[in-house]
C-alpha positions as CSV (number, residue, x, y, z in Angstrom):
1,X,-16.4,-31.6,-50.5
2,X,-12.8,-33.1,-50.3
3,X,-9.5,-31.4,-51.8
4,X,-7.3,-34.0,-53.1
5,X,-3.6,-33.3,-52.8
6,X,-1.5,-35.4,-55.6
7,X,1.7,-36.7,-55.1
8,X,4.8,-35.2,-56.6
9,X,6.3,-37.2,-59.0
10,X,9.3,-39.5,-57.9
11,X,12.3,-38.3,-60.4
12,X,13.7,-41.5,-62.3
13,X,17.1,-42.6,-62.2
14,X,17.8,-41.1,-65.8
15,X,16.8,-37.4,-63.9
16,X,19.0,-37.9,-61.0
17,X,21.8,-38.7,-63.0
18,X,21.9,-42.4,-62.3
19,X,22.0,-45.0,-64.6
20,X,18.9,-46.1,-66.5
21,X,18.0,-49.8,-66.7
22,X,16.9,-53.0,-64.4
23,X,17.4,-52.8,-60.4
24,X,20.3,-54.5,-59.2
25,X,20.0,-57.8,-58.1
26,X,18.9,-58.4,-54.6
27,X,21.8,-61.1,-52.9
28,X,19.7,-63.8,-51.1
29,X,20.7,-64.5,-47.5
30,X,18.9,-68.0,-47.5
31,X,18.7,-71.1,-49.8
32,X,15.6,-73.3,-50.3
33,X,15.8,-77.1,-49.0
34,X,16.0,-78.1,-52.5
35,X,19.1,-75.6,-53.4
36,X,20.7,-76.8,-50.3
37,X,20.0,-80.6,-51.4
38,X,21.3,-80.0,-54.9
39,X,24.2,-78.3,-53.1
40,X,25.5,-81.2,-50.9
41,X,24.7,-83.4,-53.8
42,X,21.5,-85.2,-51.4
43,X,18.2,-85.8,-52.5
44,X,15.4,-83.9,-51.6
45,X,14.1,-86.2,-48.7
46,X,17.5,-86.8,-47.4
47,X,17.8,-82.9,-47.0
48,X,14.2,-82.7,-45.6
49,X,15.4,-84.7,-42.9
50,X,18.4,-83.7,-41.8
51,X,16.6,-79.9,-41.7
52,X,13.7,-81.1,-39.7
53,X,16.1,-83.1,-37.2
54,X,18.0,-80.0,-36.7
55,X,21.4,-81.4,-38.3
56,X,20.9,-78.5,-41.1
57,X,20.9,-75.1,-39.6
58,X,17.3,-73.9,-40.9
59,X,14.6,-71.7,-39.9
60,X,10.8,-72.5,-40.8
61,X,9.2,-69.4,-41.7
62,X,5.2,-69.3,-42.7
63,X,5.2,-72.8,-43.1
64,X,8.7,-73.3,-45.4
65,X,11.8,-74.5,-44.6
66,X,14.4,-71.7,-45.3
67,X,18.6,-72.0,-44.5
68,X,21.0,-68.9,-43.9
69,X,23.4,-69.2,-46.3
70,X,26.0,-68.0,-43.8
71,X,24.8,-70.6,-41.3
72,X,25.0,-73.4,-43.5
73,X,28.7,-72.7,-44.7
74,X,29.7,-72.4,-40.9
75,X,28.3,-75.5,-40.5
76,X,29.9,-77.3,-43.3
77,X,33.2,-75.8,-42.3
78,X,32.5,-77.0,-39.1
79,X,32.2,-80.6,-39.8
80,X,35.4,-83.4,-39.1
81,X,36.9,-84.4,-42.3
82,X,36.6,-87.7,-42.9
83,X,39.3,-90.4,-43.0
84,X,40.5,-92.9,-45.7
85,X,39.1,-95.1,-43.3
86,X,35.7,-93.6,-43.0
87,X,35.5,-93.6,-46.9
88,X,36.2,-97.1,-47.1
89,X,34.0,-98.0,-44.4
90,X,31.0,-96.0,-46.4
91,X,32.0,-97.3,-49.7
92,X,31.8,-100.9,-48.2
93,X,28.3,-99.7,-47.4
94,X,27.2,-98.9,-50.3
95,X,28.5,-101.7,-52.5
96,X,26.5,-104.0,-49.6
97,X,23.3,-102.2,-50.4
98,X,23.7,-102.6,-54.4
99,X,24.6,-106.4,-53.6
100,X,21.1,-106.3,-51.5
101,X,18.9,-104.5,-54.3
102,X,20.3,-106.7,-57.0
103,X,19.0,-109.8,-55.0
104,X,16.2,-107.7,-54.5
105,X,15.1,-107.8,-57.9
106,X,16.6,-111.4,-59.2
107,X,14.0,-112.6,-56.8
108,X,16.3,-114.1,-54.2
């Protein structure tokens, strides 16, 4: 024959004194690929890549992709500003690759 002990029971915050009502929130230390895709304004391959070649800070962990928040703003802050010469340069890239779709689809 087996004695079973119970458990006392845990007081609740309204017995303690505390406050009643929902837990706090929990901050998150870590952003999801696509947080950190919507965040850099990149699409959701894009940010794949980058993660997987190592140019996003990330750590894989059971089989996700996972970013330190505080990693990834280092690394932001970290990056050269670009110049009004860089920005031209990439908007000239990008006006070359519309010019190439819309041949693209007029069948030229």
């Amino acid at each position: 024959m087996s004695t079973v002990i119970p458990f006392p029971q845990r007081p609740t915050p309204t017995d303690a004194g505390g406050i009643s009502g929902p837990p706090a929130p929990v901050a998150r230390a870590v952003y999801t690929v696509a947080e950190t895709a919507h965040l850099l304004s990149l699409s959701l391959g894009s940010t794949y890549a980058l993660v997987r070649s190592g140019e996003i800070p990330a750590i894989k962990l059971g089989g996700r992709w996972l970013i330190p928040k505080g990693r990834l703003h280092r690394w932001l802050g970290e990056l050269p500003e670009a110049s009004t010469d860089d920005v031209a340069a990439e908007l000239d890239r990008l006006e070359r690759a519309e010019q190439r779709q819309q041949r693209h689809r007029n069948g030229a």
